[in-house]
N, CA, C and O atoms as a MOPAC input file, in Angstrom:
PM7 MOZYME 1SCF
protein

 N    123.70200 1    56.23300 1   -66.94400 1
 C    123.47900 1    57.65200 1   -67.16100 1
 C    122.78300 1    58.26700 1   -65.95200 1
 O    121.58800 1    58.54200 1   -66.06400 1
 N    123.32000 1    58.47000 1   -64.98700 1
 C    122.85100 1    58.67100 1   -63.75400 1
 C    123.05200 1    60.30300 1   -63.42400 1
 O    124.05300 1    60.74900 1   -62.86500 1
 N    122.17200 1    60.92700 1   -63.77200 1
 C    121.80600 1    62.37300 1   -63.52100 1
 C    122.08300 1    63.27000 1   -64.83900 1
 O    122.40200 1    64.45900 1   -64.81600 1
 N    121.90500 1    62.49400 1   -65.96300 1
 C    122.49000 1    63.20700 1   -67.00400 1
 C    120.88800 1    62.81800 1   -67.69400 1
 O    120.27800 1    61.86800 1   -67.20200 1
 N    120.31600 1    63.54700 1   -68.75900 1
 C    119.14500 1    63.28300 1   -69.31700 1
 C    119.43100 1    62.92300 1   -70.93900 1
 O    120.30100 1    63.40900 1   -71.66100 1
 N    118.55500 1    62.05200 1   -71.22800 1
 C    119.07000 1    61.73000 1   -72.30200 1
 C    118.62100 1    62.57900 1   -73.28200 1
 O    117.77900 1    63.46500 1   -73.13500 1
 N    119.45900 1    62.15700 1   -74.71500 1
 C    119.26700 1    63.22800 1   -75.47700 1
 C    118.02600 1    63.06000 1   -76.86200 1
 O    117.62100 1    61.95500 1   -77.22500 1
 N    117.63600 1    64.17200 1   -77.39700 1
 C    116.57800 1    63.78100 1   -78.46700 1
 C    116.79900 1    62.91000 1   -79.06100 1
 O    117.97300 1    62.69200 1   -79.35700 1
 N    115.73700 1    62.01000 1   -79.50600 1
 C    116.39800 1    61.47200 1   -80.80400 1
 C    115.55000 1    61.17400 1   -81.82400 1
 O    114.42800 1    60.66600 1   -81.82900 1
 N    116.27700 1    61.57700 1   -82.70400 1
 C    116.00300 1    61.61900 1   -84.49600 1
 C    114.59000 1    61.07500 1   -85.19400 1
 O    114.24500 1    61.30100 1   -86.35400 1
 N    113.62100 1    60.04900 1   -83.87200 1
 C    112.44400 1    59.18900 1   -84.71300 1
 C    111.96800 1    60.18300 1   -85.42300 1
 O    111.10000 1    60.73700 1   -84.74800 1
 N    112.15800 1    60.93100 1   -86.92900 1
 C    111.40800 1    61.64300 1   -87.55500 1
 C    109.82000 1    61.08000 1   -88.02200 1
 O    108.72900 1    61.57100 1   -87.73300 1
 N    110.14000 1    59.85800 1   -88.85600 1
 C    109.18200 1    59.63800 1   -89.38500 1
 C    107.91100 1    59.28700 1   -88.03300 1
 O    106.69900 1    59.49500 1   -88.07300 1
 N    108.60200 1    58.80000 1   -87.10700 1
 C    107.29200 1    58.04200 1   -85.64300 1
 C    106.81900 1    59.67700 1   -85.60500 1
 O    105.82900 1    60.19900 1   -86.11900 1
 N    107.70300 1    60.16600 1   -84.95100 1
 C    107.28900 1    61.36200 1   -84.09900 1
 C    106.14800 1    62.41700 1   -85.08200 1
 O    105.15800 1    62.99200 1   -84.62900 1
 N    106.72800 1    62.45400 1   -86.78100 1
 C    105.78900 1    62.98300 1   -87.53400 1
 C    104.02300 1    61.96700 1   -87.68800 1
 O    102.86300 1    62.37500 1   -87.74000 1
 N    104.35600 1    61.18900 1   -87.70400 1
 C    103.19000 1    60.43800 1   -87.66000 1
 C    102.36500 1    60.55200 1   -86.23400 1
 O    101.13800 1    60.63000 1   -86.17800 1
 N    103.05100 1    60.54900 1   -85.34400 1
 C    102.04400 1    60.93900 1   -84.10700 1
 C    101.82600 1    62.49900 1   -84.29500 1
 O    100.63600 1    62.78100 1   -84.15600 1
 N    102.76300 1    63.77500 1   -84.61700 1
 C    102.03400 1    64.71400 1   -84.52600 1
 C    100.91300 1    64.87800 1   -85.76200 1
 O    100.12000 1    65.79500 1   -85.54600 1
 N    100.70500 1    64.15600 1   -87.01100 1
 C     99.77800 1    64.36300 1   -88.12700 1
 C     98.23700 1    63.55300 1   -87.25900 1
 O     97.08900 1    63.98900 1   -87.18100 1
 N     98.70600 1    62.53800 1   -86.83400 1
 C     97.28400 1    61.39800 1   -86.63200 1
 C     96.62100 1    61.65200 1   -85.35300 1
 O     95.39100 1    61.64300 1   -85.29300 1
 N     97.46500 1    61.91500 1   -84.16100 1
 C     96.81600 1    62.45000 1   -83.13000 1
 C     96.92000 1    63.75900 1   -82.72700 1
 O     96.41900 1    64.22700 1   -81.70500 1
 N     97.72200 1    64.47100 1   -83.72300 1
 C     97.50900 1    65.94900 1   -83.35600 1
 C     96.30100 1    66.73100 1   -83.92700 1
 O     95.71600 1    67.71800 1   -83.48100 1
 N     96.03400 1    65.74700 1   -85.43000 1
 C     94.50200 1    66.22500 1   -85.45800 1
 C     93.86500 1    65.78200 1   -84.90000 1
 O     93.14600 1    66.75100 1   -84.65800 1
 N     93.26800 1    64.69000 1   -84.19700 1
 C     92.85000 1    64.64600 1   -83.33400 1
 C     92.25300 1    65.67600 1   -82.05200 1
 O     91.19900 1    66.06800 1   -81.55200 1
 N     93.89800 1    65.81100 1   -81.91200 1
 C     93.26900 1    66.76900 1   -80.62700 1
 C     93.00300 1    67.89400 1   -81.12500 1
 O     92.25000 1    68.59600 1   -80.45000 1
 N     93.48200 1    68.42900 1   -82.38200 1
 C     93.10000 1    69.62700 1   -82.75000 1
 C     91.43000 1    69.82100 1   -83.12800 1
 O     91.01700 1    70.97700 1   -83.04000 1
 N     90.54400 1    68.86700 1   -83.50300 1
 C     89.15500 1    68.87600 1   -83.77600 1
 C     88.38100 1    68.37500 1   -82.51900 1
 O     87.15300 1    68.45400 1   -82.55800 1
 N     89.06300 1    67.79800 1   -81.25700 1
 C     88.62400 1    68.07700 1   -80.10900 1
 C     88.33700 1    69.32400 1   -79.35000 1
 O     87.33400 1    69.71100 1   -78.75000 1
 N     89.45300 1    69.81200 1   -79.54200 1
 C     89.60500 1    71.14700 1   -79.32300 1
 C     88.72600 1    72.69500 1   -79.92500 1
 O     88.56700 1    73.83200 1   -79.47900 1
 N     88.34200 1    72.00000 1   -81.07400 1
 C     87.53700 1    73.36400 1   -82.17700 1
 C     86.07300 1    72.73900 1   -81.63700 1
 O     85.06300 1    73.41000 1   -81.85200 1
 N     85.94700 1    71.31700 1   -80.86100 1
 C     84.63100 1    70.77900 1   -81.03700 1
 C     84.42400 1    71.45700 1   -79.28900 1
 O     83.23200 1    71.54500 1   -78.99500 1
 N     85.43000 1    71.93500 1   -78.11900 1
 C     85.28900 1    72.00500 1   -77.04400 1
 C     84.70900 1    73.67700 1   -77.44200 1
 O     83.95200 1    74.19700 1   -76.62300 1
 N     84.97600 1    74.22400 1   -78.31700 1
 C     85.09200 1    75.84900 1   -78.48400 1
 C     83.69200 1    76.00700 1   -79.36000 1
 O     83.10300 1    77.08700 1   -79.39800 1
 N     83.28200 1    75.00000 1   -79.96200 1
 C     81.87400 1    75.02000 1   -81.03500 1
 C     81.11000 1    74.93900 1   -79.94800 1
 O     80.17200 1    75.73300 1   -79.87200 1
 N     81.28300 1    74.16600 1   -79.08100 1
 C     79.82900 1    73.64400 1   -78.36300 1
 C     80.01600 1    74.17700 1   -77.14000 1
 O     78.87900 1    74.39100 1   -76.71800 1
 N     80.99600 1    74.59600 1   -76.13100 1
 C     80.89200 1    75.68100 1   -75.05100 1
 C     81.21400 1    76.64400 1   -75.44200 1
 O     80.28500 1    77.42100 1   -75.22100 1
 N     82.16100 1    77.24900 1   -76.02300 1
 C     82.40700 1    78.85600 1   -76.28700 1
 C     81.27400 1    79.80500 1   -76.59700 1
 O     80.10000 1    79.47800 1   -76.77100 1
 N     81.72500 1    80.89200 1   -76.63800 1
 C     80.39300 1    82.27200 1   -76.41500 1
 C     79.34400 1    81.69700 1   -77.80500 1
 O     79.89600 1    81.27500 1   -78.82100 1
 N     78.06200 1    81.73700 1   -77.71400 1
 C     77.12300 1    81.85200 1   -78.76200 1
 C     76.64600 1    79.71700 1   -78.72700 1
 O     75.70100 1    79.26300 1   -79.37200 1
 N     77.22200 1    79.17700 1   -78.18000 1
 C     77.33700 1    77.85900 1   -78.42700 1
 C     77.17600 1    77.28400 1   -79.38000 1
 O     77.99400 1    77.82300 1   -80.12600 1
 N     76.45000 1    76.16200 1   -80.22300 1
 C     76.67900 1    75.64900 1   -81.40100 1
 C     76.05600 1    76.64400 1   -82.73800 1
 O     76.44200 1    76.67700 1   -83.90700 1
 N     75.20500 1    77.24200 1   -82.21400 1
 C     74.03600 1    77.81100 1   -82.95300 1
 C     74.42400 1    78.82300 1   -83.28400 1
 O     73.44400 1    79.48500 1   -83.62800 1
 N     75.69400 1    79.61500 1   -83.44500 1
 C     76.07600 1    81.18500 1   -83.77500 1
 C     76.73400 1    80.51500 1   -85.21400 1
 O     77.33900 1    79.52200 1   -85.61800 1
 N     76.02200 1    82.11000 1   -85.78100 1
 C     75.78200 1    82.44900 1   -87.40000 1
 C     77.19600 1    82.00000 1   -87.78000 1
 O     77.33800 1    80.93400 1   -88.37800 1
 N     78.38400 1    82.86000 1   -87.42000 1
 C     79.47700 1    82.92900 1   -87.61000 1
 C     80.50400 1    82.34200 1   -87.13400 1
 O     81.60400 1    82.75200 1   -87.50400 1
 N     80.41500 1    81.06400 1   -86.04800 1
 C     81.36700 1    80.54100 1   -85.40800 1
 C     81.46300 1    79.35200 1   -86.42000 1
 O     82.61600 1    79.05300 1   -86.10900 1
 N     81.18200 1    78.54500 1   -87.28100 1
 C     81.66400 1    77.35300 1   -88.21100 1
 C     82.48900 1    78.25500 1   -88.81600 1
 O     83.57000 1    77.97800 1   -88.29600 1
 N     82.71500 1    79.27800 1   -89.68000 1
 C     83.55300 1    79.62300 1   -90.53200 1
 C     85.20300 1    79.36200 1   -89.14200 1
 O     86.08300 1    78.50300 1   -89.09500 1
 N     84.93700 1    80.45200 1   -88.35500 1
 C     86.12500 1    80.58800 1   -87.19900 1
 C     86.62200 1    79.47700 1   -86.73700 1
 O     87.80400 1    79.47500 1   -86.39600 1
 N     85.78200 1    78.21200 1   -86.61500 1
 C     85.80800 1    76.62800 1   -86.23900 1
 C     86.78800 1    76.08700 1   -87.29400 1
 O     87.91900 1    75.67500 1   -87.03900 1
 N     86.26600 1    76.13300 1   -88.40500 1
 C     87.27200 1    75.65700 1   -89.77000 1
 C     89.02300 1    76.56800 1   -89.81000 1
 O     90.05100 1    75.96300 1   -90.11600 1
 N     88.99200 1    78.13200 1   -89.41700 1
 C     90.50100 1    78.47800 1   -89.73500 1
 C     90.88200 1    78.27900 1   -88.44100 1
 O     92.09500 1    78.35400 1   -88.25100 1
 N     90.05900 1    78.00000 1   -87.31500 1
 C     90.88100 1    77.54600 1   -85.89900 1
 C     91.61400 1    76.35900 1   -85.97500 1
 O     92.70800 1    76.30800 1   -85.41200 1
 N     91.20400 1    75.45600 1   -86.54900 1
 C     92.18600 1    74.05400 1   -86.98300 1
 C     92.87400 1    74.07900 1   -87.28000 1
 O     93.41800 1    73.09900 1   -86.77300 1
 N     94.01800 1    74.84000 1   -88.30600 1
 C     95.02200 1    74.35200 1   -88.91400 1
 C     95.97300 1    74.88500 1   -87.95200 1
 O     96.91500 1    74.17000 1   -87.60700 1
 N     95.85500 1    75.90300 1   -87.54000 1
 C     96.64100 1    76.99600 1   -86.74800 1
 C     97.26600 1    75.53700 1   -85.16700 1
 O     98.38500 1    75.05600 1   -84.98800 1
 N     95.89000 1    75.28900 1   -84.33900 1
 C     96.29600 1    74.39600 1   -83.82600 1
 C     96.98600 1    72.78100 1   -83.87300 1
 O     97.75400 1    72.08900 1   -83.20500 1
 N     96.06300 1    72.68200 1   -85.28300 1
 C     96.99600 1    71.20500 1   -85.78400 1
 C     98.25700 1    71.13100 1   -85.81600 1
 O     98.94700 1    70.18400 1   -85.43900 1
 N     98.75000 1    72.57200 1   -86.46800 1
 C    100.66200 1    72.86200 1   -87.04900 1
 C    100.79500 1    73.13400 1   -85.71300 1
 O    101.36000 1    72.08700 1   -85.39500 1
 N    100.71400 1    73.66200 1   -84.84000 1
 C    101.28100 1    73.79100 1   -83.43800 1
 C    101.20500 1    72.73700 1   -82.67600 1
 O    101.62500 1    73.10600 1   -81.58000 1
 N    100.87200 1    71.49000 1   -82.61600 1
 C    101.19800 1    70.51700 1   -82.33900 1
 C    102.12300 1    69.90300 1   -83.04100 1
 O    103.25900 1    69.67100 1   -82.62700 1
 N    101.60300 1    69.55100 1   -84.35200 1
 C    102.83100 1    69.23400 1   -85.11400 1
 C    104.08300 1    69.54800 1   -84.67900 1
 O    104.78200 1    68.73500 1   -84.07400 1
 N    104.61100 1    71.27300 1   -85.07700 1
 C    105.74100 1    71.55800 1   -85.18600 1
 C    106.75700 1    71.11300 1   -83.69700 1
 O    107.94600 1    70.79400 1   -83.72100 1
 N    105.59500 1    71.24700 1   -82.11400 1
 C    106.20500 1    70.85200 1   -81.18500 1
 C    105.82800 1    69.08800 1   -80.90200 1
 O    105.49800 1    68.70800 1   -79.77900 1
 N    105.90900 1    68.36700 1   -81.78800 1
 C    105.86000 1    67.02700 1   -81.36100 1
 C    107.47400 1    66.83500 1   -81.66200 1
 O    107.92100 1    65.99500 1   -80.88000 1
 N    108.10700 1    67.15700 1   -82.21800 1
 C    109.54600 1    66.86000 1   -82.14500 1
 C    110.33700 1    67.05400 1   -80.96900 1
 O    111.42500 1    66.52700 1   -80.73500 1
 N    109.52800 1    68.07300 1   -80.05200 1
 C    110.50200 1    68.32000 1   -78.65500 1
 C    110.78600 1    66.96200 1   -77.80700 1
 O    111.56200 1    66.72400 1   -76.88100 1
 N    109.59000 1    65.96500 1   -78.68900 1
 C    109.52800 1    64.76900 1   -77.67500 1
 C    110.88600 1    63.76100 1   -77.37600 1
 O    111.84900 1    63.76100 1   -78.14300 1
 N    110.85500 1    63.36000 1   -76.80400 1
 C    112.66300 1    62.60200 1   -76.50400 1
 C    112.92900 1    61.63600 1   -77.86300 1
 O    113.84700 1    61.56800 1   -78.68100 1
 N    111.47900 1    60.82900 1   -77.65500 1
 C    111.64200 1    59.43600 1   -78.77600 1
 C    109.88100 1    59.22600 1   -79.44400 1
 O    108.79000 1    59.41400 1   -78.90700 1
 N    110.14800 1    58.90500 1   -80.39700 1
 C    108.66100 1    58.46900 1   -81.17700 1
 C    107.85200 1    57.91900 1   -80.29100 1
 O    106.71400 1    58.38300 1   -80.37100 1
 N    108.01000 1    56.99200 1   -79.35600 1
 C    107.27000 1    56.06300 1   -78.69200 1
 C    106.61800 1    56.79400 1   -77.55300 1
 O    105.54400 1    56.37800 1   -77.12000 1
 N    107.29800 1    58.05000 1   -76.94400 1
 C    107.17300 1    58.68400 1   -75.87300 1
 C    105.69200 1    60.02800 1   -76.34800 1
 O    104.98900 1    60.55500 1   -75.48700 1
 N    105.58700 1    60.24000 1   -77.53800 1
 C    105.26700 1    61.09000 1   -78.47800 1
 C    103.88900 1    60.53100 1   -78.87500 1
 O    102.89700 1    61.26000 1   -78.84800 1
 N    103.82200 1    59.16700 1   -79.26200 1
 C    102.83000 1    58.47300 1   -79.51600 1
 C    101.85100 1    58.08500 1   -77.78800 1
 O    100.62100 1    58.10400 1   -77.75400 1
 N    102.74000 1    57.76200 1   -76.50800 1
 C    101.98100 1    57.88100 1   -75.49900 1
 C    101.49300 1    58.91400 1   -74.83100 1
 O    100.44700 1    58.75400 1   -74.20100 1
 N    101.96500 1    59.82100 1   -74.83400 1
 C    101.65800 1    61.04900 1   -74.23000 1
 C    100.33300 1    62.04200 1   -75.21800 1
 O     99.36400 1    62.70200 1   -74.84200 1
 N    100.79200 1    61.78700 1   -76.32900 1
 C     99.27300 1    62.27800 1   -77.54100 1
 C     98.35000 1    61.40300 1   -77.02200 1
 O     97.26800 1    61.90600 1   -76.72100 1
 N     98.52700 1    59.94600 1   -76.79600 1
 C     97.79900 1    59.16100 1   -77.15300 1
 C     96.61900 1    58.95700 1   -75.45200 1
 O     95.49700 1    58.48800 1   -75.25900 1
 N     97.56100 1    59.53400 1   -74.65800 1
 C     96.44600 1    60.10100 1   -73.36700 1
 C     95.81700 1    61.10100 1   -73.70900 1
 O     94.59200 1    61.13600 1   -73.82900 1
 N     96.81000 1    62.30200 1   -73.96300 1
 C     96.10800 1    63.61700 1   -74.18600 1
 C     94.60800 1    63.44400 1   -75.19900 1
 O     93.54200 1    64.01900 1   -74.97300 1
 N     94.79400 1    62.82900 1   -75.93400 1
 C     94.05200 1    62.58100 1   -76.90200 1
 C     93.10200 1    62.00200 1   -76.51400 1
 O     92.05200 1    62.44400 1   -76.98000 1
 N     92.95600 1    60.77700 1   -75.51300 1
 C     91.94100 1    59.95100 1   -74.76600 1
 C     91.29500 1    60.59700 1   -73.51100 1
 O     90.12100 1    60.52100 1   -73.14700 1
 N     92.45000 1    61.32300 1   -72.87100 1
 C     91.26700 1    62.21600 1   -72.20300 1
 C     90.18000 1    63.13900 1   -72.35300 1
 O     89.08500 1    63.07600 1   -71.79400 1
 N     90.68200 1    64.19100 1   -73.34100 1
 C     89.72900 1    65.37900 1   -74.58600 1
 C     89.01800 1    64.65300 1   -74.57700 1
 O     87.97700 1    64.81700 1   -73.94200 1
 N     89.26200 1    63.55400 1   -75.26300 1
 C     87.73600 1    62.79900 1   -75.92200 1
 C     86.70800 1    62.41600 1   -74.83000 1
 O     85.50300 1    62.59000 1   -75.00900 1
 N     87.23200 1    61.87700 1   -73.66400 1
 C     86.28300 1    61.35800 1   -72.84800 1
 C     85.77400 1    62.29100 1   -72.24000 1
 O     84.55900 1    62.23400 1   -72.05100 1
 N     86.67600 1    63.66400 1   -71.64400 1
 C     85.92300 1    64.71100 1   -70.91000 1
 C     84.96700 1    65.35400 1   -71.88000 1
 O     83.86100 1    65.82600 1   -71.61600 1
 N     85.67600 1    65.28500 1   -73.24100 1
 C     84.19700 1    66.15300 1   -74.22500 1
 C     82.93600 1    65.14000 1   -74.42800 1
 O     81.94200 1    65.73100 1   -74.84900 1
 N     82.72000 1    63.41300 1   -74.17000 1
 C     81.75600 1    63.27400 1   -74.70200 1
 C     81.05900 1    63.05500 1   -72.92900 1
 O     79.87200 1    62.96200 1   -72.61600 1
 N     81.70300 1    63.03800 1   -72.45200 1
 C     80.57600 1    62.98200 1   -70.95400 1
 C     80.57400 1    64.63200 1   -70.53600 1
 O     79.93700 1    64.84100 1   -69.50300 1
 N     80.87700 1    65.23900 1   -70.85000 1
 C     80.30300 1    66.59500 1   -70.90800 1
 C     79.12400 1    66.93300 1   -72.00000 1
 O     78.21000 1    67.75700 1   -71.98600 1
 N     79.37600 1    66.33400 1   -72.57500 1
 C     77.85100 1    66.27100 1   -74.02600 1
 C     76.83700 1    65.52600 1   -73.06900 1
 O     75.67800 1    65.94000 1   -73.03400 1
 N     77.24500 1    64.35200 1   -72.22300 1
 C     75.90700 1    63.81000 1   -71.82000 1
 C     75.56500 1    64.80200 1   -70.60200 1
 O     74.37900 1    65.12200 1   -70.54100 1
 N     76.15700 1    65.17300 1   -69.92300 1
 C     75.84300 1    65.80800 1   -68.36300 1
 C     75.25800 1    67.48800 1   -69.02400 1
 O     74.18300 1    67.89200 1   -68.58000 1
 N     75.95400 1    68.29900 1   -69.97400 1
 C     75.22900 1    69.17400 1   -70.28300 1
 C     74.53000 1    69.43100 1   -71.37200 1
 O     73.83400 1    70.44400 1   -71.43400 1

């Protein structure tokens, strides 16, 4: 297959399982990067309520685009950095600031 790209394929159940397990993931990385640097930082009155409906919104938007991925396996590595980096830049950013 030499200059032709291959085509999607079908891993429903892989590809749903990587966007449910590591898309929350990154999605409570993500509400935890916005709790603890965003305006007011951890301590504002009103940012946990906004923290809680910011999640789902980003969870399903991972979700719904984890299917663009070629194959389950490709889906599970690429979360599975994304996912390992967030984490490491958010907890050595907890120690340095």
């Amino acid at each position: 297959m030499t200059g032709r790209l291959k085509a999607i394929q079908p891993d429903w159940l892989g590809k749903t399982l990587a966007g449910i397990v590591l898309g929350l993931a990154i999605a409570f990385v993500c509400v935890g990067f916005y709790a603890w640097y965003g305006p007011g930082s951890i301590s504002s009155a009103d940012k946990s309520q906004f923290n809680m409906w910011l999640l789902m919104p980003l969870w399903f938007g991972i979700l719904s685009l984890v299917f663009l991925f070629r194959s389950a396996r490709q889906a599970w590595l690429v979360l599975g950095v994304v996912t390992a980096l967030l984490y490491c830049s958010f907890f050595l950013l907890r120690r340095v600031v």
